[in-house]
C-alpha positions, -999 to +999 in steps of 0.1 A: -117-059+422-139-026+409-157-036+383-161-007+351-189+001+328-175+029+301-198+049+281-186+070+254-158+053+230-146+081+211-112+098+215-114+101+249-129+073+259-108+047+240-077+067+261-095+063+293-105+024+284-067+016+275-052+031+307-081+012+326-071-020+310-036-015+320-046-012+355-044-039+383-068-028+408-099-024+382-113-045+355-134-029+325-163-047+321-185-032+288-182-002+265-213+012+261-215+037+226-242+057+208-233+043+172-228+004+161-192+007+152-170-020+162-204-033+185-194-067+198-157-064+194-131-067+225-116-034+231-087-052+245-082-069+207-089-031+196-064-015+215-038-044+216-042-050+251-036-082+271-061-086+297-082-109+308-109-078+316-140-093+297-145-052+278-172-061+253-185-029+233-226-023+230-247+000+212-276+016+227-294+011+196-295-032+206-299-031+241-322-023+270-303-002+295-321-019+322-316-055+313-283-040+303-271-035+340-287-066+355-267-088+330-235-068+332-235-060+371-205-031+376-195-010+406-192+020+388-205+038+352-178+065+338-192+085+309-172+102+285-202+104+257-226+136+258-245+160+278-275+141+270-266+106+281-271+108+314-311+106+312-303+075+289-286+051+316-287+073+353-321+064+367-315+029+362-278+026+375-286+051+406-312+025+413-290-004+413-265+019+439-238+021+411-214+050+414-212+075+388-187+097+374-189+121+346-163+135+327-187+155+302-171+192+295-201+210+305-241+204+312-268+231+316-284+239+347-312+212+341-289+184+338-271+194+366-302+192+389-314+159+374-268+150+386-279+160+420-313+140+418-293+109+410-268+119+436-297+113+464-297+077+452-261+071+450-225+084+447-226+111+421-194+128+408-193+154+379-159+169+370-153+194+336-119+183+338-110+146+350-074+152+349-058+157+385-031+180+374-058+209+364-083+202+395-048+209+416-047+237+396-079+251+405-072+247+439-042+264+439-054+293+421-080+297+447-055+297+475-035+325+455-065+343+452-074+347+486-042+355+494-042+383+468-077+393+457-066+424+439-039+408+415-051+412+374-061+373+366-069+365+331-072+324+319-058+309+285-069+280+271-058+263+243-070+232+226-072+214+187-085+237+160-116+217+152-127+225+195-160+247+191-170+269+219-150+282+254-136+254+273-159+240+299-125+237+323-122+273+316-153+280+324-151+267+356-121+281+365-138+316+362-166+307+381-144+290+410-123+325+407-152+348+405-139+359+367-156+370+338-163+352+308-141+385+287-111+369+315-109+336+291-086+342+262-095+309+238-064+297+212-075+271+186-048+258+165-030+222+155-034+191+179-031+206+208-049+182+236-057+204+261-038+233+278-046+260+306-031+288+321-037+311+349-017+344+348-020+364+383-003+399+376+008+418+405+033+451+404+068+437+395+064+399+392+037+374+376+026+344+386+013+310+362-003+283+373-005+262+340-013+223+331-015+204+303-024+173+290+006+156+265-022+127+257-058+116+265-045+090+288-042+118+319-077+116+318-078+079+324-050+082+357-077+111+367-109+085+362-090+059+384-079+084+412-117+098+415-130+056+412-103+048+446-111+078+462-149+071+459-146+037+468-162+041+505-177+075+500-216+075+511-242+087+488-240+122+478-227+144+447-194+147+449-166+171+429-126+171+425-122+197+457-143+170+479-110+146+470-084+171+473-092+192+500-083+169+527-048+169+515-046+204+517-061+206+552-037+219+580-018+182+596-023+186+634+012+169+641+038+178+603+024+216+607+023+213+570-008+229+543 
């Protein structure tokens, strides 16, 4: 059975870690956090849980990453923390061949080198958006916009009020769609989780492509469908169209797209 490492426990991460505890084909092995809250409590007695899944939480401020991994041997690290983590724990777990996925919004161009530096070492995926309701989103905005490159396309995110800055799944979207930044229309208000929208207008009709997320646990279902589908991929970096793609590849004998 997969073994998990988790780092990051915040909102996210304690969604991801419960659906991950609730699964049968995966076992969470540590929770790995910046600050030494809760450190050295179960997150399965956190979260009311029954599992047998061991799910000890650290802090980086009492352990040595590198001891860290040989003690606590896991197939793959998922990080839901910071941009700025990944220098903290990647060299050591690319060298040990663990695979990685990050969930982090958005990384600058350095980081995203140093993702495909790890990514020569081992399995490297990096997603703005783990859930696999938007990534199918993404690709079918891309098939719509082949089909219709002149349409008017303009994206709508909306997320919790305290959210600072454009969404990072916006911003890919835009890139993937070849948008400008002005095409992102940002709405901040409530507890809204996370929701987008893709309005193609064409002369007499409109089309949406919207998802959204009714709790943090989608994000955990999308962590365990990128962890099986990376299961016995080769070393490389790897993105949500890499999964997906296949299944929307022509079928030789059902005719089907």
């Amino acid at each position: 059975m997969p073994k998990i490492g988790l780092i990051g426990f915040g909102k996210a991460g304690k969604a991801v870690a419960n659906v991950i505890l609730q699964h049968p084909d995966f076992t969470l092995d540590f929770v790995v956090r910046k600050g030494l809250k809760q450190e050295y409590y179960s997150v399965r007695d956190f979260i009311g849980v029954e599992t047998d899944d061991p799910a000890l939480i650290y802090s980086i401020e009492h352990i040595d990453i590198e001891t860290f991994l040989d003690d606590h041997p896991v197939d793959f690290i998922i990080d839901f923390s910071s941009q700025e983590s990944i220098f903290y724990y990647g060299e050591s777990a690319a060298r040990r061949h663990i695979k990685l996925i990050s969930a982090i919004s958005h990384y600058d161009e350095k980081t995203i080198e140093f993702l495909k530096h790890l990514s020569q070492k081992t399995v490297m995926f990096w997603s703005p958006n783990i859930t696999l309701g938007v990534n199918f989103l993404i690709l079918a905005g891309r098939i719509l916009k082949k089909i219709a490159p002149w349409a008017d396309v303009e994206i709508v995110e909306e997320h919790f009020k305290l959210k600072k800055g454009v969404s990072g799944t916006a911003l890919k979207i835009a890139e993937i769609l070849h948008l400008e930044d002005e095409q992102i229309n940002s709405i901040r208000v409530g507890g809204i989780v996370g929701r987008h929208e893709v309005i193609f207008g064409f002369p007499y009709q409109t089309v949406r492509l919207i998802h959204e997320s009714v709790s943090r646990e989608a994000f955990g279902n999308g962590v365990l469908f990128v962890a099986s589908h990376l299961t016995d991929k080769e070393t490389g970096y790897y993105s949500f169209e890499d999964l997906l793609g296949p299944y929307f590849q022509e079928k030789e004998n059902d005719g089907l797209c």
